[in-house]
C-alpha positions as CSV (number, residue, x, y, z in Angstrom):
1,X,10.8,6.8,14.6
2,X,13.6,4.2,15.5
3,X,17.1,5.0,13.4
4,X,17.6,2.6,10.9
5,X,19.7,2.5,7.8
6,X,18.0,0.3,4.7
7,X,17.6,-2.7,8.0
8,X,20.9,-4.2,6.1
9,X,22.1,-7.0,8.7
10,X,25.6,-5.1,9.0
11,X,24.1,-2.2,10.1
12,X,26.2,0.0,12.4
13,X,23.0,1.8,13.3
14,X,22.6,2.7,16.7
15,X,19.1,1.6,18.3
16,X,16.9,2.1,21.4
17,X,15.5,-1.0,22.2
18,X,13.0,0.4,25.0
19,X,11.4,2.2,21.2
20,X,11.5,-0.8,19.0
21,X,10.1,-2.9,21.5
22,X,7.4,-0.5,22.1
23,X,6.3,-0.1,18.6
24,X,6.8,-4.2,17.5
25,X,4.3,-5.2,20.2
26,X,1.9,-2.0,19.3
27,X,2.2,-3.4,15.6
28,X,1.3,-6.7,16.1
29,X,-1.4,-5.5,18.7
30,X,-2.5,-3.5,15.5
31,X,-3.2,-6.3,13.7
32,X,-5.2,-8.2,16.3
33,X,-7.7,-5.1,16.3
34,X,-8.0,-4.3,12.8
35,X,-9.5,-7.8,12.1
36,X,-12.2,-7.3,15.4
37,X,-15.3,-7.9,13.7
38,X,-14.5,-10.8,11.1
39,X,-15.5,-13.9,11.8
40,X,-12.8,-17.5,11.4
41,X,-14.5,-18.0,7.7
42,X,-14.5,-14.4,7.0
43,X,-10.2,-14.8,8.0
44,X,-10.1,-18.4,5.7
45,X,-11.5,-18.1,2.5
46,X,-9.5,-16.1,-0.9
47,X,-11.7,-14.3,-3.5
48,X,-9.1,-13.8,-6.0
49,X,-5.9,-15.3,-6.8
50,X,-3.9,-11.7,-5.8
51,X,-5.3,-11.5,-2.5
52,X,-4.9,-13.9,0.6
53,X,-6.8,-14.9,3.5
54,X,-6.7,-12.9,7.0
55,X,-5.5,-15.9,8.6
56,X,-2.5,-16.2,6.1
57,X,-1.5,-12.4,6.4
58,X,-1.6,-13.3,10.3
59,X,0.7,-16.2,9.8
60,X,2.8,-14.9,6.9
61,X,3.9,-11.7,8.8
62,X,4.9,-14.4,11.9
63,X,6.9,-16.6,9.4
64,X,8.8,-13.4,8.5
65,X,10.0,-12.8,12.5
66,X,10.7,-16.3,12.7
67,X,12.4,-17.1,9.3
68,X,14.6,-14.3,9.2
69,X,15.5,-13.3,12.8
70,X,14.4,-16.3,15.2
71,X,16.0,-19.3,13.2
72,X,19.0,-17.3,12.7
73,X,19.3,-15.2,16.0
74,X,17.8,-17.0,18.9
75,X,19.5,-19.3,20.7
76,X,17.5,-22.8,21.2
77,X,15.0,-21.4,19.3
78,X,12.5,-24.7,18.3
79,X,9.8,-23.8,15.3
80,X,6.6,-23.8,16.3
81,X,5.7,-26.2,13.5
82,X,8.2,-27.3,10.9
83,X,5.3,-27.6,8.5
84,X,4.5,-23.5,8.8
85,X,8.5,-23.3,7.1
86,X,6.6,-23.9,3.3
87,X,3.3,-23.0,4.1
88,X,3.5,-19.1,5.3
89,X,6.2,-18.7,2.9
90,X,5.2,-15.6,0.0
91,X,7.8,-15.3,-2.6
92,X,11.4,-16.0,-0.7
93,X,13.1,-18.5,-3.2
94,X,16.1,-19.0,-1.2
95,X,14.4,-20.1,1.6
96,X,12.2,-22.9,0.0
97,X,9.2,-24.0,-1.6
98,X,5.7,-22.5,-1.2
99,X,2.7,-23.5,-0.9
100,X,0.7,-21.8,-3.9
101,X,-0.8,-18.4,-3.6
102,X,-4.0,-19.4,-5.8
103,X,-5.1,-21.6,-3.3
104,X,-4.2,-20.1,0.5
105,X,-7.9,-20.0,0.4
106,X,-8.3,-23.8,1.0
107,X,-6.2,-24.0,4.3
108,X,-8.5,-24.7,6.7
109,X,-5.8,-26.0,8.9
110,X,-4.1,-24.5,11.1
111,X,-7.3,-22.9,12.7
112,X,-7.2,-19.5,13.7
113,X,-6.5,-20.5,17.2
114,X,-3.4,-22.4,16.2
115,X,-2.2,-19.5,14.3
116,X,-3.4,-17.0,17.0
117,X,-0.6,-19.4,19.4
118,X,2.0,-19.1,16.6
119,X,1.7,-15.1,16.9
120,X,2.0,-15.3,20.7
121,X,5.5,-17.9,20.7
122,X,7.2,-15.7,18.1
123,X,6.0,-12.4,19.9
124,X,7.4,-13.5,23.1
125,X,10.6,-14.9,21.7
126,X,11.1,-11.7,19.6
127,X,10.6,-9.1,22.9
128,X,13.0,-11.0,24.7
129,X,15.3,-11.1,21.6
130,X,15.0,-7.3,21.8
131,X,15.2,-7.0,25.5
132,X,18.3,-9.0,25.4
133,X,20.0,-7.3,22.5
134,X,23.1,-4.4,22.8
135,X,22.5,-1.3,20.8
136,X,24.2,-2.6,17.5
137,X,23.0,-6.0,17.5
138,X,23.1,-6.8,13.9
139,X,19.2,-8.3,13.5
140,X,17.7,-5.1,15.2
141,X,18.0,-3.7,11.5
142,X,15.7,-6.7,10.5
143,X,13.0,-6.7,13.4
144,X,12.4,-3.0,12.3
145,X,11.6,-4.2,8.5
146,X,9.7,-6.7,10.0
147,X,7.7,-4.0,12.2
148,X,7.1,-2.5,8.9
149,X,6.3,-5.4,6.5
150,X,3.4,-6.6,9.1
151,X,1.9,-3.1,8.5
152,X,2.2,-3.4,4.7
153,X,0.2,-6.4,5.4
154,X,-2.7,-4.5,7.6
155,X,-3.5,-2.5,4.6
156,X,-3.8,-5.9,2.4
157,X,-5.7,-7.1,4.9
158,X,-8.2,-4.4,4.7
159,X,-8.0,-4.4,0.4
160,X,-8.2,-8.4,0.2
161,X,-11.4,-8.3,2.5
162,X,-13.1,-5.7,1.0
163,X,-12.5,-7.7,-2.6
164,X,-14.1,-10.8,-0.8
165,X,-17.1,-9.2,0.9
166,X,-17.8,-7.3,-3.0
167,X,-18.4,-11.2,-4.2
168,X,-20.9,-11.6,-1.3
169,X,-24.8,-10.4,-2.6
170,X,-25.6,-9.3,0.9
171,X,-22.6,-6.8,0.3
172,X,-21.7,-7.0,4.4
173,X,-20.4,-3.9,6.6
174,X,-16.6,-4.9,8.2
175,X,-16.5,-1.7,9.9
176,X,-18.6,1.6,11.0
177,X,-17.3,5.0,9.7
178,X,-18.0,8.6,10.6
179,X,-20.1,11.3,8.4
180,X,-18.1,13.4,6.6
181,X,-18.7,16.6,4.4
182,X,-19.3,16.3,0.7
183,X,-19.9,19.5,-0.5
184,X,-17.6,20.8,-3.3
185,X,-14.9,22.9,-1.8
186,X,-13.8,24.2,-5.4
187,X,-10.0,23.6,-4.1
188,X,-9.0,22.3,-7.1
189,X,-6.0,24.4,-8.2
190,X,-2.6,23.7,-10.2
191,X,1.0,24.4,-8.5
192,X,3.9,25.2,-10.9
193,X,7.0,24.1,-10.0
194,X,10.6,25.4,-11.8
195,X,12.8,23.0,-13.9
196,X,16.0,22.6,-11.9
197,X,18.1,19.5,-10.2
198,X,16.7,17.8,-7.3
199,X,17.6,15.7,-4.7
200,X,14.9,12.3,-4.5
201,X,15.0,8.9,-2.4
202,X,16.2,7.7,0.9
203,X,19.3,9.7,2.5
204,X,19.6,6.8,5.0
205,X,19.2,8.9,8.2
206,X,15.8,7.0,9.7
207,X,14.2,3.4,8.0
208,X,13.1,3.0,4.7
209,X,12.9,0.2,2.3
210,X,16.4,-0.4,0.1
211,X,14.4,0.5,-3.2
212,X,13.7,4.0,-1.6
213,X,17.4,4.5,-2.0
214,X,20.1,5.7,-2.8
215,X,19.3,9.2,-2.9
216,X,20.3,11.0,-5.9
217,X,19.6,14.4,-8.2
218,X,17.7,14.3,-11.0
219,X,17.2,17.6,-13.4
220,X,13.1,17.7,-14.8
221,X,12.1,20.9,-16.9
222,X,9.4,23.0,-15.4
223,X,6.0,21.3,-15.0
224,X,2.7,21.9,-12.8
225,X,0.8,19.5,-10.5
226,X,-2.2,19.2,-9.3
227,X,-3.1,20.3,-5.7
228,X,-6.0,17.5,-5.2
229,X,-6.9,14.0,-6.3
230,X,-9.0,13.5,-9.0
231,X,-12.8,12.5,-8.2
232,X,-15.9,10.5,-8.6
233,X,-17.7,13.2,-10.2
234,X,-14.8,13.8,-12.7
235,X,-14.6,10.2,-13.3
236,X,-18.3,10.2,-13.8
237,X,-17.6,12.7,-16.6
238,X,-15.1,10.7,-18.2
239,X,-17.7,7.5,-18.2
240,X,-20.7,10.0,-19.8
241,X,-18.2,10.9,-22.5
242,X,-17.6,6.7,-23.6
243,X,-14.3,7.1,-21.7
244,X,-13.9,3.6,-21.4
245,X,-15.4,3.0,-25.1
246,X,-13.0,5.6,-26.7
247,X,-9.8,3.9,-28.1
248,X,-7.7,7.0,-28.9
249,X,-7.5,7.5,-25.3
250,X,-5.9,3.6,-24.1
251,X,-2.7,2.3,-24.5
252,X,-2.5,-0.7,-25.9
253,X,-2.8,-3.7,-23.6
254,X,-4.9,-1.5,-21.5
255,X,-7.5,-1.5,-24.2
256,X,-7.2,-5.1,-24.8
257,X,-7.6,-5.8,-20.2
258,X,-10.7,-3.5,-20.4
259,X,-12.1,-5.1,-23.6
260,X,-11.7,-8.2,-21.9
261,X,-12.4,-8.2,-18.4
262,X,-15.7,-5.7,-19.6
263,X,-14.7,-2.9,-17.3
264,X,-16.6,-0.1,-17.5
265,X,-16.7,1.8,-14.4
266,X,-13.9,1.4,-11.4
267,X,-14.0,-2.1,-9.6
268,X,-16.6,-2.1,-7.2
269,X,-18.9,0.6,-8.9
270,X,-22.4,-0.4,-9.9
271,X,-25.7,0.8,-10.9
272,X,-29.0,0.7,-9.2
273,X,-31.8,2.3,-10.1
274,X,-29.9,4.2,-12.1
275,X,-27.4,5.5,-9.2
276,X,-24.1,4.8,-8.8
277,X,-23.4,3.1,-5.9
278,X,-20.1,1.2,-5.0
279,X,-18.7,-1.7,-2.2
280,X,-17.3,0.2,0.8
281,X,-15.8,-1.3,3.8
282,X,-18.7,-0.3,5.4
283,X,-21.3,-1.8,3.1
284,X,-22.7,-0.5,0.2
285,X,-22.6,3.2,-0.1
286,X,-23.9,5.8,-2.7
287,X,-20.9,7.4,-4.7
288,X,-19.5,10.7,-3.1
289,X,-19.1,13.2,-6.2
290,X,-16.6,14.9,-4.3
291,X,-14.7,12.2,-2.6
292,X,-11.5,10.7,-4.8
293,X,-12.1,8.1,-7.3
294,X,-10.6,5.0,-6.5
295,X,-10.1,0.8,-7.3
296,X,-8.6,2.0,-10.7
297,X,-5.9,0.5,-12.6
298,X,-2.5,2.3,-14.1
299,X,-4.1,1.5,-17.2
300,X,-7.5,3.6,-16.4
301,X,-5.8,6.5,-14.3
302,X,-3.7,7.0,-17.4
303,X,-6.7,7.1,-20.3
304,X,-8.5,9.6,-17.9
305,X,-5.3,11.7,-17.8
306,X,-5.0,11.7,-21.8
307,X,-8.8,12.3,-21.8
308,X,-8.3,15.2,-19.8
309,X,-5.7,16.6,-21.7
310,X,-3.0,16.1,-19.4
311,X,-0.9,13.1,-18.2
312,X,0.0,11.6,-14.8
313,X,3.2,12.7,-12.9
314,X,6.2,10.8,-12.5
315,X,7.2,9.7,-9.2
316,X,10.0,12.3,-9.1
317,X,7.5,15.1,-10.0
318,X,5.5,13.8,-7.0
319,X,8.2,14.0,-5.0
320,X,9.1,17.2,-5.4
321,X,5.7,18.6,-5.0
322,X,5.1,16.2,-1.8
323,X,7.1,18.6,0.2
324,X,5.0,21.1,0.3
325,X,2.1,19.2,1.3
326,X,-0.3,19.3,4.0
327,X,-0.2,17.9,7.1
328,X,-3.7,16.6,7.6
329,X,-4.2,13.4,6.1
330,X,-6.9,10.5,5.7
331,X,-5.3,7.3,6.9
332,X,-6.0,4.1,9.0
333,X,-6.1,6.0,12.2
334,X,-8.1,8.1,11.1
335,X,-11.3,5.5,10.9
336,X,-13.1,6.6,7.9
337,X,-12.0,3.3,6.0
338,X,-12.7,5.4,2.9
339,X,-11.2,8.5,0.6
340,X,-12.5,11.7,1.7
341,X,-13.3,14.6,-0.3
342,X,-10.4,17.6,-0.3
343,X,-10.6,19.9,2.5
344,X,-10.9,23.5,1.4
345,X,-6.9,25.3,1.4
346,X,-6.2,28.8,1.5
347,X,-2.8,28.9,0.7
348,X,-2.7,28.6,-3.1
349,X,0.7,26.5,-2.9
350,X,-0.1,23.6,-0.9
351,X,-0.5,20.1,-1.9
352,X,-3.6,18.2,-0.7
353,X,-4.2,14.5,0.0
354,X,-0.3,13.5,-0.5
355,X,-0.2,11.1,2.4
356,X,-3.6,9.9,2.7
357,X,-7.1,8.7,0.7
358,X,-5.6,6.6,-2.0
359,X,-2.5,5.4,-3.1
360,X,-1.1,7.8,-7.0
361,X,-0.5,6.2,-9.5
362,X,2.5,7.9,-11.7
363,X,3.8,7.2,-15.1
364,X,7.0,5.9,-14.0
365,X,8.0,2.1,-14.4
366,X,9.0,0.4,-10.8
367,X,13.0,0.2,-11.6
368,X,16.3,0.4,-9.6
369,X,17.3,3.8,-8.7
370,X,21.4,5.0,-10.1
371,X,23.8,2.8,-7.4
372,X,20.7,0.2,-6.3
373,X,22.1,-2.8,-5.4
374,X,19.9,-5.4,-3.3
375,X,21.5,-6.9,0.2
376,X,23.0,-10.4,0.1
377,X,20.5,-13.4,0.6
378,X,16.9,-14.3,0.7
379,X,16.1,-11.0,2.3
380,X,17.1,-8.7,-0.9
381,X,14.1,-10.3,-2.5
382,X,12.2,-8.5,-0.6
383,X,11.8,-5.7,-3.6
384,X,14.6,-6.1,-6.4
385,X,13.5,-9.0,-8.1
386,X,9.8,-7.3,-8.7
387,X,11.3,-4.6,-10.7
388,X,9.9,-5.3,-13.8
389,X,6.3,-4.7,-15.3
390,X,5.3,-2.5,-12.5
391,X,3.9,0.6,-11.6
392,X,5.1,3.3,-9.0
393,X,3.0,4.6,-6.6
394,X,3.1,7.0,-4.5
395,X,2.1,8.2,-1.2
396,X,-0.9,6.4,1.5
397,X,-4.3,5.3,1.6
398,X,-7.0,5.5,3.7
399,X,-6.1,2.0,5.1
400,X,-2.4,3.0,5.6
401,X,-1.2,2.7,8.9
402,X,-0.4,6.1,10.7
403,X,3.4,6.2,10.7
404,X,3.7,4.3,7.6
405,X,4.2,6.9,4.9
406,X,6.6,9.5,3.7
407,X,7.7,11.2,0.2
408,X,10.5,8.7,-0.7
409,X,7.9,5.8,-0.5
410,X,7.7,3.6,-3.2
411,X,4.5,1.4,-3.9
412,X,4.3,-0.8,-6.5
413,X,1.9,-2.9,-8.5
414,X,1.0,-4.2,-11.8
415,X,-0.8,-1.9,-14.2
416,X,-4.1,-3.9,-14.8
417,X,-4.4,-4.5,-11.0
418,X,-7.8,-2.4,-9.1
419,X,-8.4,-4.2,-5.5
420,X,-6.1,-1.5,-3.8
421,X,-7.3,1.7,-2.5
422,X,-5.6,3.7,-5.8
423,X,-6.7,6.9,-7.3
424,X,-4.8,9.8,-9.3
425,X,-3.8,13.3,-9.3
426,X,-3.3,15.1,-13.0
427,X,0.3,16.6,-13.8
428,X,1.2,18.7,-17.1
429,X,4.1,19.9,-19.1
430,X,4.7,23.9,-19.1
């Protein structure tokens, strides 16, 4: 990948511009094709106050090369519309007023093919802006994190459609996937790893967002992991036994969510005829017993855990064990649109499904790392300011773009929160 360090505007990273070009206009080309097949009201409308409509993501990720490197870096640059300033703006406080996330769903205007000629004005202005640039050029840092943020919005774009088309009774098919193999493997199998001091986070030496960082060493006592995601037949399990009706096994406001919301399976799981079926990107599909269980909350991952008799890890335990994992993973590219069940590992000490299938949820609160500090201006909102009340996860889903993991990663959401493509693995004390 391109060399990067944090994208911190005073960057004296080096870049090759012939590179970044190449993978900002295969990004945005990305986007174009992932949302082939939805139509300008599928790419309008908002199901839920957390997710946004495709025609927003599309605009939103164009605000952010505008806003932060266009306005700033291009000479005679003129806004496509000064309007777009407020209205494709998420969270950035320093740079205005927003319009409110609730209702992105009633913005019929701009139409799609206004947006689609915002894309194409900021594209071309960007590639020459790169075209143009010397190696060191102080916003190359910032086009990079904007390569990346648009790809953090493909996967949203995938979760917040699939959470509209599950509130549709003809439960409609975005996209076509391939068959794949659900018989049980029995690959299941729990790697020990020694107590000692580690090294975890971002060293700096290619991109990665400034919470990844700085790297440091931690010291954790012995503990073992293990090698495969929890499933939907295990989860199945934990429903027969009144999982979800068993208090001793909830924290909390996790109790009090699932009381009140009436969860009682994962989101998007229902029965019919007595089967358990669930929403898929591709429809509505019968449940995989073998396939990883996912649409759960922190708060469900961690009362299957306890049920279990075991606990999730923490995101430095996951760490550790991520590098020894295997190479093969279930992401965007590679088209199922869905978790897939474990493929069968001889070796007895590598870790399955790290970087693919569903995002892992850990036990470990999304906080600064020792020497954190965010950058200057309304960029460092990017992550600080959400360091509270979160969750860490770790690793990719099967909607993740290709390139867009790796084992300092650090996901984040809030612990009663399902519409993402989230699962578990089980970790325990030795």
């Amino acid at each position: 990948m391109i060399h990067s360090n944090f994208c911190l505007e005073n960057s004296n990273s080096e870049y090759d511009q012939k590179r970044l070009l190449q993978e900002f206009k295969r990004v945005r080309k990305q986007t174009i094709s992932i949302i082939d097949g939805l139509s300008e009201e599928d790419m309008t409308v908002q199901s839920m106050d957390d997710a946004s409509p495709t025609k927003w993501h599309l605009a939103h990720t164009t605000w952010f090369f505008e806003t932060f490197i266009l306005e700033k870096y291009k000479n005679n640059y003129k806004l496509f519309n000064k309007a777009f300033k407020q209205l494709f703006n998420s969270y950035y406080k320093q740079i205005g007023s927003q319009h409110p996330r609730p209702i992105r769903g009633l913005l019929t205007r701009p139409n799609l093919n206004q947006v689609m000629n915002y894309r194409s004005q900021v594209d071309n202005a960007i590639s020459e802006l790169i075209t143009n640039a010397d190696k060191q050029s102080n916003y190359l840092g910032l086009i990079e994190l904007g390569i990346n943020h648009e790809q953090q919005h493909q996967e949203l774009i995938f979760t917040d459609i699939l959470h509209l088309f599950s509130k549709n009774p003809l439960s409609p098919a975005w996209k076509q996937t391939k068959t794949f193999n659900d018989s049980d493997v029995n690959s299941n199998k729990w790697i020990h790893f020694p107590g000692n001091t580690y090294s975890i986070g971002h060293s700096g030496d290619s991109f990665g967002f400034d919470h990844e960082g700085p790297e440091h060493k931690v010291i954790i006592p012995d503990f073992k992991i293990s090698n495969t995601l929890v499933t939907n037949g295990q989860w199945l399990e934990f429903i027969e036994n009144s999982g979800y009706q068993r208090p001793e096994f909830w924290l909390s406001d996790g109790w009090d969510i699932k009381t009140n919301n009436g969860w009682t399976c994962p989101e998007y799981w229902c029965q019919n005829d007595n089967k358990w079926m669930h929403m898929t990107l591709c429809g509505m599909e019968s449940i995989k017993p073998n396939a990883p269980v996912c649409h759960v909350s922190y708060y469900e991952a961690d009362a299957f855990a306890r049920w279990s008799g075991n606990r999730l890890p923490t995101e430095v335990e996951w760490e550790i064990a991520s590098q020894n994992s295997h190479s093969s993973n279930n992401t965007l590219g590679s088209e199922f649109y869905k978790p897939l069940p474990a493929a069968y590992e001889d070796n007895t000490h590598i870790m399955n499904q790290m970087f693919g299938d569903v995002w892992e949820f850990t036990q470990s609160s999304f906080s600064p790392y020792p020497g954190f500090k965010a950058v200057n201006g309304a960029i460092g909102e990017y992550n600080g300011k959400f360091m509270s009340n979160q969750m860490v996860l770790r690793g990719a889903s099967c909607v993740t773009p290709d390139n867009h993991s790796r084992k300092t990663y650090r996901n984040f959401f809030y612990p009663s929160q399902r519409w993402q493509f989230t699962g578990l693995r089980l970790a325990s004390d030795l």
